[in-house]
C-alpha positions in Angstrom: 0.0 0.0 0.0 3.0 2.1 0.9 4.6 2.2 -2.4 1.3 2.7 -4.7 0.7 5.7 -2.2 4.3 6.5 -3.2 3.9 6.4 -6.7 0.9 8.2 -7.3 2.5 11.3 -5.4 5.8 10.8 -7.1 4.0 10.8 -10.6 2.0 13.9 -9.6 4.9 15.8 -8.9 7.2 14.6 -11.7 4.4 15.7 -14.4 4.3 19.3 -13.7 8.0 19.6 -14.2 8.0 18.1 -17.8 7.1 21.6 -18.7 9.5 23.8 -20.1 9.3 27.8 -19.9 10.0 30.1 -22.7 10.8 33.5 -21.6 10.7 36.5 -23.4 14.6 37.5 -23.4 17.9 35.4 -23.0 18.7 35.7 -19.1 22.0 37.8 -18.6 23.2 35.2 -15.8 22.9 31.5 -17.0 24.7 28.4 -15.2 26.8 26.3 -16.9 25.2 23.5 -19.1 21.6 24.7 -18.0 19.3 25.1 -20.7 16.9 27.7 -21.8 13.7 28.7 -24.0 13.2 32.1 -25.7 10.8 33.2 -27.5 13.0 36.2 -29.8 13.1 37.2 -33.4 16.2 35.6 -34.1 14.9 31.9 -35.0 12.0 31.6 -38.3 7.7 31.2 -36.5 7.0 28.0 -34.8 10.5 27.9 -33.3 12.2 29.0 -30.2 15.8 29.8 -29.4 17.4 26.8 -26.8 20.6 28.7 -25.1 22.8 26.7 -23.0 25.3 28.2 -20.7 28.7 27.8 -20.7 31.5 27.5 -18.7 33.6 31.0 -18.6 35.6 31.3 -21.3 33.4 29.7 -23.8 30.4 30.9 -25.6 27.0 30.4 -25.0 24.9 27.7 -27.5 22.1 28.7 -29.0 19.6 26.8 -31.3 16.7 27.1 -32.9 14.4 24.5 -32.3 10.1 23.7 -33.0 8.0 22.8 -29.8 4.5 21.3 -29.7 2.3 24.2 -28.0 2.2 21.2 -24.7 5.4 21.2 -24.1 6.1 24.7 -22.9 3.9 27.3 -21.4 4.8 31.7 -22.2 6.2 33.6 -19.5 8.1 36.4 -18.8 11.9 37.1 -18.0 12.8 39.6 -15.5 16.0 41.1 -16.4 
C-alpha cells in the first residue's frame, strides 16, 4: 500500500515539471550547461531559441528549435 501511495504522489509531482518555460529574453546570468527557452526574433515562427550556458571562457549555444504548444507554457523574463 505504501509504495502505490508513493507512486501516485511521485508521478503527480514529476508531471508538472516536464514543462519547459519560454521567456521573453535570454537571461544575462545562465549556469553552466543549463538550458533555456526564448521566444526572440532571431529563429523563423513556430520555433524558439534553446541557449545553453557555458563555462567562462566559452560561448553560449544557441539553437533554434520547433516545440508542440504542450510542451512549454509563455512567461516572462525579469531582467
Amino acid at each position: 500500500m505504501r509504495s502505490v501511495a508513493l507512486g501516485l504522489i511521485l508521478s503527480a509531482v514529476s508531471v508538472p515539471c516536464l514543462a519547459q518555460t519560454v521567456l521573453k529574453s535570454e537571461p544575462l546570468i545562465l549556469a553552466p550547461y543549463e538550458i533555456v527557452l526564448v521566444q526572440d526574433a532571431s529563429c523563423p515562427p513556430g520555433k524558439v531559441l534553446k541557449v545553453t550556458g557555458a563555462i567562462r571562457g566559452l560561448h553560449r549555444r544557441k539553437v533554434c528549435v520547433s516545440l508542440a504548444s504542450e510542451q512549454a507554457s509563455l512567461a516572462t523574463a525579469t531582467p
